[in-house]
Structures are given as C-alpha cells and as structure tokens.
MIKEPA-417858 format. One line per 10 residues: number of its first residue (from 1); their letters; for each residue x, y, z of C-alpha. Coordinates in nm, 4 decimals, padded with zeros to 6 digits. Example, Ala and Ser with C-alpha at 12.3 -4.5 7.8 and 13.67 -1.06 7.14 Angstrom:
// MIKEPA-417858
1 = as = 01.2300,-00.4500,00.7800  01.3670,-00.1060,00.7140 $
This chain:
// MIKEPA-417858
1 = xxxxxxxxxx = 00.3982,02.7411,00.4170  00.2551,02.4759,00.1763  -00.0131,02.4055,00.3827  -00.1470,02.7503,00.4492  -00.1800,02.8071,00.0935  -00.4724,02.5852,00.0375  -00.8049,02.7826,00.0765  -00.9239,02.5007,00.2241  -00.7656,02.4278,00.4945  -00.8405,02.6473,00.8176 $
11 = xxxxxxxxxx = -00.6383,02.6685,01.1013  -00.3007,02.4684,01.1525  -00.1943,02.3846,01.5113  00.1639,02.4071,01.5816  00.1715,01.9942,01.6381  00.0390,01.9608,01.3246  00.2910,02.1464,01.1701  00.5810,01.9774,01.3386  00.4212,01.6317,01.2573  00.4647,01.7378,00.8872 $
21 = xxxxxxxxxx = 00.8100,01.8151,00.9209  00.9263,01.5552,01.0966  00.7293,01.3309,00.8807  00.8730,01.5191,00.5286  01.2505,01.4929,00.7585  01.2338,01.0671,00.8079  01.0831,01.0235,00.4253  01.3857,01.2423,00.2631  01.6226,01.0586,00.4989  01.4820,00.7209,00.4044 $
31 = xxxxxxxxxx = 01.4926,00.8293,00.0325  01.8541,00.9610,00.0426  01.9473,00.6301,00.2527  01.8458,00.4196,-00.0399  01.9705,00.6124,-00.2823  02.3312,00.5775,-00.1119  02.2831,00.2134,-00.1158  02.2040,00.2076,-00.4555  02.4686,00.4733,-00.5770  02.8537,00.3470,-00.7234 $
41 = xxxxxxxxxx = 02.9886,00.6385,-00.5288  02.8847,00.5782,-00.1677  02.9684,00.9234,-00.0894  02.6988,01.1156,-00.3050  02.3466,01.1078,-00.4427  02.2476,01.1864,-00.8086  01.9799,01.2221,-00.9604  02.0552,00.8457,-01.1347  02.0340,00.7001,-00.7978  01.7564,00.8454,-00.7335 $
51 = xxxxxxxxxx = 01.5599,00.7547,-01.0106  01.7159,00.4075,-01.0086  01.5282,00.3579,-00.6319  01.2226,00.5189,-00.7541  01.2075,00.2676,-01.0554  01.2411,-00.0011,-00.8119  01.0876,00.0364,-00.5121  00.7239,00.0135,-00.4823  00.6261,00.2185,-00.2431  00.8566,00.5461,-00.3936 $
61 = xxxxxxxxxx = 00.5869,00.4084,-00.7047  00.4236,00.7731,-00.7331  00.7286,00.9323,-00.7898  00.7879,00.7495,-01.1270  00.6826,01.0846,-01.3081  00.8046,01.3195,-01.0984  01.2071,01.1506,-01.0878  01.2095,00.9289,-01.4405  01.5342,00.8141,-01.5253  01.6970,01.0058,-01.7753 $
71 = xxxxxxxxxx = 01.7121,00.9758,-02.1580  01.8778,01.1038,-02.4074  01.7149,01.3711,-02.6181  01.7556,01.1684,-02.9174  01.6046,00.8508,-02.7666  01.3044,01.0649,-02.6206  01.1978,01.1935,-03.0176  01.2359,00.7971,-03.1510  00.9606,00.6835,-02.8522  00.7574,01.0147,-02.9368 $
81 = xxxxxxxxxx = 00.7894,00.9193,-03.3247  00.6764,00.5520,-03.2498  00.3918,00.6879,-03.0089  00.2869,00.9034,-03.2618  00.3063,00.6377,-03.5313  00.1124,00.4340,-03.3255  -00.2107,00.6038,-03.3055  -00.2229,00.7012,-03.6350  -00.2587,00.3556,-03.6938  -00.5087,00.3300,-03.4007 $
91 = xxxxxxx = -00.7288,00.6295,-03.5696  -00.6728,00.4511,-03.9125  -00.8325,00.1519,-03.7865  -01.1206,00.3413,-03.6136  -01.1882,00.4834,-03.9604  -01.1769,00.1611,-04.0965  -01.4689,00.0470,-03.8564 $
C-alpha cells in the first residue's frame, strides 16, 4: 500500500484506509464523469479527453504535467529548438552586461 511505504508514517487505522479509498473512488469517478462530458464519443474516455478537462478545469490544475495534451514529436523538437534558442540569447545578453 502507498501509504505504508513512507518511512514516515506510523501506524494506519483501518478508517483511515477506507477514507482514502473512498476518497481516491469519488475523485476518479468525478474525473472520468467529466471526461465523458467532454469526449465526442460519449461511450469512452481517452486520454484526449482527459487532458482536454485537465487543461480546463482549475481545480484538476496539478495534473497539467502529469496528463498534457499530446503533441506531435515533430512539434515537441520546434518548441525545444525555440526554448533552446531562447536562452542562448538570454546568456548572450548576460554576457553582454
């Protein structure tokens, strides 16, 4: 159990544990009930929907790294060229200084 494995943490009642589950139970269900409502299919969740919600709903905000929405590989290396690009001209101007 996740919770065990922190060195931590002592002793775990039973209601504690249950609380957890049905806690981690109503967020997945509220998670895969937006998704729905945000999905073209209405029948299944994908991973799009999913990042779709987590892209706009605040409170899914600390998700945003853990589901992004999905790029293509190609359009990944241009933002890592321009990022790159971009502080060299930020260390440029440092050296400038």
């Amino acid at each position: 159990m996740i919770m065990k494995s922190s060195p931590e943490v002592g002793n775990i009642s039973p209601d504690s544990c249950f609380l957890v589950t049905k806690a981690t139970e109503g967020f997945i269900a509220f998670l895969v009930r937006q998704a729905l409502k945000a999905s073209d299919n209405k029948t299944r969740v994908d991973y799009s929907d999913l990042a779709k919600i987590v892209s706009t709903i605040d409170t899914l905000d600390f998700l945003k790294d853990i589901i992004p929405p999905k790029i293509r590989g190609d359009k990944y290396l241009e933002i890592l060229k321009k990022i790159e690009e971009h502080e060299q001209r930020i260390a440029l101007e440092d050296q400038e200084l």
